[in-house]
N, CA, C and O atoms as a Tinker XYZ file with bonds, in Angstrom:
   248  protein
     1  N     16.032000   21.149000    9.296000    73     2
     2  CA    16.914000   19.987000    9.220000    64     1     3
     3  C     16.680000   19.047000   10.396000    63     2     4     5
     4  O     17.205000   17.934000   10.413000    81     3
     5  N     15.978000   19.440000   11.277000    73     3     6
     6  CA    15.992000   18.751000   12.201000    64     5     7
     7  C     14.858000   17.873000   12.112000    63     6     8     9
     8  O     14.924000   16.646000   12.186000    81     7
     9  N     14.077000   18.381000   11.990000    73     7    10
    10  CA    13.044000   17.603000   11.663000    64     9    11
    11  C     13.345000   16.462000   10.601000    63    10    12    13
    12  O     13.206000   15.273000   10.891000    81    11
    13  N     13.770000   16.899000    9.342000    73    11    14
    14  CA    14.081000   15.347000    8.678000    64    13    15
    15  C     15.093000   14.734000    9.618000    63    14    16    17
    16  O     14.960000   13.531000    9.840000    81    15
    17  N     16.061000   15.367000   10.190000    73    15    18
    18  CA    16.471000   14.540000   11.116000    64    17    19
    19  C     15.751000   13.470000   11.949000    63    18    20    21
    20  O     16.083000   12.339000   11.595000    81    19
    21  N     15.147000   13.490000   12.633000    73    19    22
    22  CA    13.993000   13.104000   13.360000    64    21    23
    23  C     13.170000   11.958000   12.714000    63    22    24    25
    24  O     12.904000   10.835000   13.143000    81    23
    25  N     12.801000   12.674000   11.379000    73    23    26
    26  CA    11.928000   11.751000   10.630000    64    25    27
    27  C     12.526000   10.676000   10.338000    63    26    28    29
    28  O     11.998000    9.574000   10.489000    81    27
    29  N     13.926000   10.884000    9.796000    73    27    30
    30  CA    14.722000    9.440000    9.165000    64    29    31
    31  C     14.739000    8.242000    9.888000    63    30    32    33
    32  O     14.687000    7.052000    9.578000    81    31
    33  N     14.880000    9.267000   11.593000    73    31    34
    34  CA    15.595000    8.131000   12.563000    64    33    35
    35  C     14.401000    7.215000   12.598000    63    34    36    37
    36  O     14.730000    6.030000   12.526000    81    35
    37  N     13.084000    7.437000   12.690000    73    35    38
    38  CA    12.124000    7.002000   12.353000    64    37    39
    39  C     11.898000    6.183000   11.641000    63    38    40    41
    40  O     11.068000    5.339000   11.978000    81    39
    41  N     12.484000    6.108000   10.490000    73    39    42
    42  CA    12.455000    5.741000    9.032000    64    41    43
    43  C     11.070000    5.680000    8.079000    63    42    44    45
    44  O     10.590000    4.924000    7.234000    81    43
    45  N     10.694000    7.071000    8.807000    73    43    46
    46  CA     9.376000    7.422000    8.027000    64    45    47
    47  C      9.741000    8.287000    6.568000    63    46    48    49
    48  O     10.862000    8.580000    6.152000    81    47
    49  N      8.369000    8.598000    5.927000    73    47    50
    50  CA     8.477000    9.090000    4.101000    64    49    51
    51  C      8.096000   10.387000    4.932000    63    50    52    53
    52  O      7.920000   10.282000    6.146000    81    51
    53  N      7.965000   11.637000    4.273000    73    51    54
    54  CA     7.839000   12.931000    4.669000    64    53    55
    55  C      5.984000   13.046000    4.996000    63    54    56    57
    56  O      5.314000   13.784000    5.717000    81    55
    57  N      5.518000   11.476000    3.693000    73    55    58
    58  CA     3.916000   11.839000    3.784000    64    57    59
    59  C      3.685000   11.204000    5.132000    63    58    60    61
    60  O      2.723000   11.687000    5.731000    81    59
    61  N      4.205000   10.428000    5.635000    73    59    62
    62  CA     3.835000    9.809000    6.937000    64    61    63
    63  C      4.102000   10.563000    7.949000    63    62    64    65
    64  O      3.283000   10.758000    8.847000    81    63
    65  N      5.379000   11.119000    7.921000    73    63    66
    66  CA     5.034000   11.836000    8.893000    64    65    67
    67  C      4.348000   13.342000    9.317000    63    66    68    69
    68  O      4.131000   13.897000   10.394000    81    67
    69  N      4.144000   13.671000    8.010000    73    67    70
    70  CA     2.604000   14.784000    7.925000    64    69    71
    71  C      1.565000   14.780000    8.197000    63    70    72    73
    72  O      0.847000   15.549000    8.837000    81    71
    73  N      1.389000   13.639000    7.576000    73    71    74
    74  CA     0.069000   12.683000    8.491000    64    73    75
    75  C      0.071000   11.998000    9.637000    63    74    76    77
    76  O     -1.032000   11.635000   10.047000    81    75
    77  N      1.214000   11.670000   10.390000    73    75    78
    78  CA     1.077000   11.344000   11.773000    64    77    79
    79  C      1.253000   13.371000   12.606000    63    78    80    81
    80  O      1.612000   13.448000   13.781000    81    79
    81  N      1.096000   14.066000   12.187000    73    79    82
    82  CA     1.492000   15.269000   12.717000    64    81    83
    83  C      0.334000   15.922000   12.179000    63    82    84    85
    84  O      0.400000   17.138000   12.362000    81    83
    85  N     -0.886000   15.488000   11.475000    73    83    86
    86  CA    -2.108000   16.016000   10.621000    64    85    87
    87  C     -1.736000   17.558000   10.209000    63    86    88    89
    88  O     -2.317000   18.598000   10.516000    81    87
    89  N     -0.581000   17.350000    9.417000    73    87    90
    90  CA    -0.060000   18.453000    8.822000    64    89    91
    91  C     -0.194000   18.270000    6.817000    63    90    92    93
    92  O     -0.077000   17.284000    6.091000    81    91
    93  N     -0.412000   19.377000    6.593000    73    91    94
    94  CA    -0.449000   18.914000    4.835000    64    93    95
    95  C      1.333000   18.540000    4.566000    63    94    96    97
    96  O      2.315000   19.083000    5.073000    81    95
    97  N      1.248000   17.370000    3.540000    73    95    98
    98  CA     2.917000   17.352000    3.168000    64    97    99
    99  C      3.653000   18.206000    2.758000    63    98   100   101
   100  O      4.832000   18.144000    3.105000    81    99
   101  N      3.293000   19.083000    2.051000    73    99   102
   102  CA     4.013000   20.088000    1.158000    64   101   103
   103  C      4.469000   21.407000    2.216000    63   102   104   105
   104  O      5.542000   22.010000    2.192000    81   103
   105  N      3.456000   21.610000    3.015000    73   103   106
   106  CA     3.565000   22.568000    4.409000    64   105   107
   107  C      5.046000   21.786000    5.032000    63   106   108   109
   108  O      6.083000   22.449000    5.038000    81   107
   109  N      5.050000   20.610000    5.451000    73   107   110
   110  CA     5.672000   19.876000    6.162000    64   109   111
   111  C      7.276000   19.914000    5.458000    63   110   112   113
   112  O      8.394000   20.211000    5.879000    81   111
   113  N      6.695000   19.427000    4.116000    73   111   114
   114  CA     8.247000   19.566000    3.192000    64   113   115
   115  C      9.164000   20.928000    3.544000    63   114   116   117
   116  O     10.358000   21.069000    3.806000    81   115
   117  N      8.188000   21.740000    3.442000    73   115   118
   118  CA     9.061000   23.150000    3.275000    64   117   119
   119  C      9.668000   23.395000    4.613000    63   118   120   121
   120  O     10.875000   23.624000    4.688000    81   119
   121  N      9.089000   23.370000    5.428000    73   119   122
   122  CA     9.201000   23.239000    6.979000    64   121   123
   123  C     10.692000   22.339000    7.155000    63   122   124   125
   124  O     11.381000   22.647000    8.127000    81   123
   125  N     11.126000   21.397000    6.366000    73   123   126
   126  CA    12.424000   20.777000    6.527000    64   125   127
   127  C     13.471000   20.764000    5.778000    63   126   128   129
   128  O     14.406000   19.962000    5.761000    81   127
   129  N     13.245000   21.839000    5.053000    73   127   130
   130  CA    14.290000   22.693000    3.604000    64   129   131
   131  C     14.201000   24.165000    4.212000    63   130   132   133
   132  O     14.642000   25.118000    3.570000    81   131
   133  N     13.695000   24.301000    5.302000    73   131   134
   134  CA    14.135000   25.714000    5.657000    64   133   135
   135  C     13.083000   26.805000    4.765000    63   134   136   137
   136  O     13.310000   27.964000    5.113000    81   135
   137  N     12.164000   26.720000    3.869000    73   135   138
   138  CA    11.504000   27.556000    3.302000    64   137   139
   139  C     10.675000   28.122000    4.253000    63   138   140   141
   140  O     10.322000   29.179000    3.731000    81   139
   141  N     10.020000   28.020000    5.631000    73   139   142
   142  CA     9.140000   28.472000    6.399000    64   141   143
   143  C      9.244000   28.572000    7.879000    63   142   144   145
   144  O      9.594000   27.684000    8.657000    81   143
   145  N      8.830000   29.978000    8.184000    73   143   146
   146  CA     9.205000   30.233000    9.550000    64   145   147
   147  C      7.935000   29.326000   10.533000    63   146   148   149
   148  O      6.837000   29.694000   10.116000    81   147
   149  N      7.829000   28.631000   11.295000    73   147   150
   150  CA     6.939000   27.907000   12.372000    64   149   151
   151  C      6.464000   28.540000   12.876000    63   150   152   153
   152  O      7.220000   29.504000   13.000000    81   151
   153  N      5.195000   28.803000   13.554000    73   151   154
   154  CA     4.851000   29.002000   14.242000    64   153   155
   155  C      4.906000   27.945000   15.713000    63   154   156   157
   156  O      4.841000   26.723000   15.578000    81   155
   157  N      5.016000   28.515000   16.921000    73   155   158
   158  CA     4.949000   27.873000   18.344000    64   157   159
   159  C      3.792000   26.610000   18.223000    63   158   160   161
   160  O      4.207000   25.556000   18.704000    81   159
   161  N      2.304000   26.552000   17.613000    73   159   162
   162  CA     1.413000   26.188000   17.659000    64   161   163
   163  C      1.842000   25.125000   16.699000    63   162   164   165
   164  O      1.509000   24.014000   17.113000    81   163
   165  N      2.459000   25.096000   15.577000    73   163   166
   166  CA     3.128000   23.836000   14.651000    64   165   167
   167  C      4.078000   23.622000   15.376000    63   166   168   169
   168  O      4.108000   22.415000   15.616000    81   167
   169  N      4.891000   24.155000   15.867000    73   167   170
   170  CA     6.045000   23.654000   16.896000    64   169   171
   171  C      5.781000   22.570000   17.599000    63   170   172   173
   172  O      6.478000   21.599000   17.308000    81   171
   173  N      4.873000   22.402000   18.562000    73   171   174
   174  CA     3.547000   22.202000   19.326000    64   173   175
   175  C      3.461000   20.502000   18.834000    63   174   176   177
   176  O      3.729000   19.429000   19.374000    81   175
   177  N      2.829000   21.024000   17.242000    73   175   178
   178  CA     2.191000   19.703000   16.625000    64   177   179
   179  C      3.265000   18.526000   15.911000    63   178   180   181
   180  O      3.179000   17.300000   15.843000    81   179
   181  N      4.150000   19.351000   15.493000    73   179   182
   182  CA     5.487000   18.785000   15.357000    64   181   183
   183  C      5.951000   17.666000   16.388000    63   182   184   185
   184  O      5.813000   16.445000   16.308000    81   183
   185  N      6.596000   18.509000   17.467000    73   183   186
   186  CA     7.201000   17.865000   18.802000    64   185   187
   187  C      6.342000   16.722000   19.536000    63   186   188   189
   188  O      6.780000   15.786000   20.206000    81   187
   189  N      5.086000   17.020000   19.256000    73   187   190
   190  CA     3.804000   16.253000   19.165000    64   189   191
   191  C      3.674000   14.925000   18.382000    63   190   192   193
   192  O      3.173000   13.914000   18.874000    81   191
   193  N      4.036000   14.985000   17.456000    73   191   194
   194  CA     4.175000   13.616000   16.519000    64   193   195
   195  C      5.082000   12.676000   16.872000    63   194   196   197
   196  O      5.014000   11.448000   16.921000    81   195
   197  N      6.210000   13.693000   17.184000    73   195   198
   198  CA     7.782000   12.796000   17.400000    64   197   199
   199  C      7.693000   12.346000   18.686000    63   198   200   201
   200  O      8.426000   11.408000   18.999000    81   199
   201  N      6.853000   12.873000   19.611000    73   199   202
   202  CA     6.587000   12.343000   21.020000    64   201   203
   203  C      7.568000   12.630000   21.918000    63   202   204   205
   204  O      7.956000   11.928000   22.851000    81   203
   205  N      8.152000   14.299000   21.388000    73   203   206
   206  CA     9.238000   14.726000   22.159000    64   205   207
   207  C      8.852000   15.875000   22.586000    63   206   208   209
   208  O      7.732000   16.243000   22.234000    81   207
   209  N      9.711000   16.811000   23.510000    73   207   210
   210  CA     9.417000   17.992000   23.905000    64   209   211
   211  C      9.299000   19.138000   22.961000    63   210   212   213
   212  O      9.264000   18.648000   21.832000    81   211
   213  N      9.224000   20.412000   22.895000    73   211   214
   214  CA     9.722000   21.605000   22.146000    64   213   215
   215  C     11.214000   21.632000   22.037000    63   214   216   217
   216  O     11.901000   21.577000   21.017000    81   215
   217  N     11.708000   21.759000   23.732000    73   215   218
   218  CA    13.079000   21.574000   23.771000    64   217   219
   219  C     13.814000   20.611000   23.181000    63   218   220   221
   220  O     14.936000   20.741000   22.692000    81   219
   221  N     13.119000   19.599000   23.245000    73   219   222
   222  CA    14.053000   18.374000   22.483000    64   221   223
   223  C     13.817000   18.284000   21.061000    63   222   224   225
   224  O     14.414000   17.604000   20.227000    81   223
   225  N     12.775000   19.142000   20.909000    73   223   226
   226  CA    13.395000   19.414000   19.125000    64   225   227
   227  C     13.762000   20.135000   18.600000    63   226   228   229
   228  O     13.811000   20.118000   17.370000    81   227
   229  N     14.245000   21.235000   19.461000    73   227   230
   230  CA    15.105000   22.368000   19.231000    64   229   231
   231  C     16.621000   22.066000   19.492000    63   230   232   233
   232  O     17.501000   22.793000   19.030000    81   231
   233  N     16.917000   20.821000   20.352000    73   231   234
   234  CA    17.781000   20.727000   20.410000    64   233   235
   235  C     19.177000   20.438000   19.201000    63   234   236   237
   236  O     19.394000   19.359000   18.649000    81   235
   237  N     20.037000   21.800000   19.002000    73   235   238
   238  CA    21.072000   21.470000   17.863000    64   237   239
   239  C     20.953000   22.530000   16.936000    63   238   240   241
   240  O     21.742000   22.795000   16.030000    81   239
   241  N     19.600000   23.287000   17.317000    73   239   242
   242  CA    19.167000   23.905000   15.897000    64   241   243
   243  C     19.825000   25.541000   16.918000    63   242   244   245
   244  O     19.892000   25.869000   18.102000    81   243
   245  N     20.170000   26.129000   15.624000    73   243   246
   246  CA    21.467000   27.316000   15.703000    64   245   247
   247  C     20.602000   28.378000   15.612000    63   246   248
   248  O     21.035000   29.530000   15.622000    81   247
C-alpha cells in the first residue's frame, strides 16, 4: 500500500512507475496489493525510483 501510496502522490500509472524502477509491471502490481514478499534488493530498487530512503518507505507500514 505504500507504494501505490507513493506512486499516486506522483501521479504516475503503475506502468510508469515499473519502468522508472526497471521493474516488470505485473511484478510491481502485485508488490502493491500485497501478493508478494520483497526482497531487500527490490526494496533497494523501489526506494530507488521514488528517490527516497528504505526507511522512508517503510515508513507507516505495520
Amino acid at each position: 500500500m505504500r507504494c501505490k501510496e507513493l506512486r499516486a502522490g506522483l501521479g504516475c500509472s503503475q506502468e510508469q512507475s515499473a519502468n522508472l524502477i526497471e521493474m516488470d509491471r505485473s511484478y510491481y502490481a502485485s508488490i502493491e496489493v500485497g501478493r508478494r514478499n520483497v526482497s531487500l534488493s527490490n526494496l533497494k530498487k523501489i526506494a530507488d525510483g521514488f528517490q527516497i530512503s528504505i526507511a522512508e518507505l517503510m515508513r507507516g507500514v505495520s
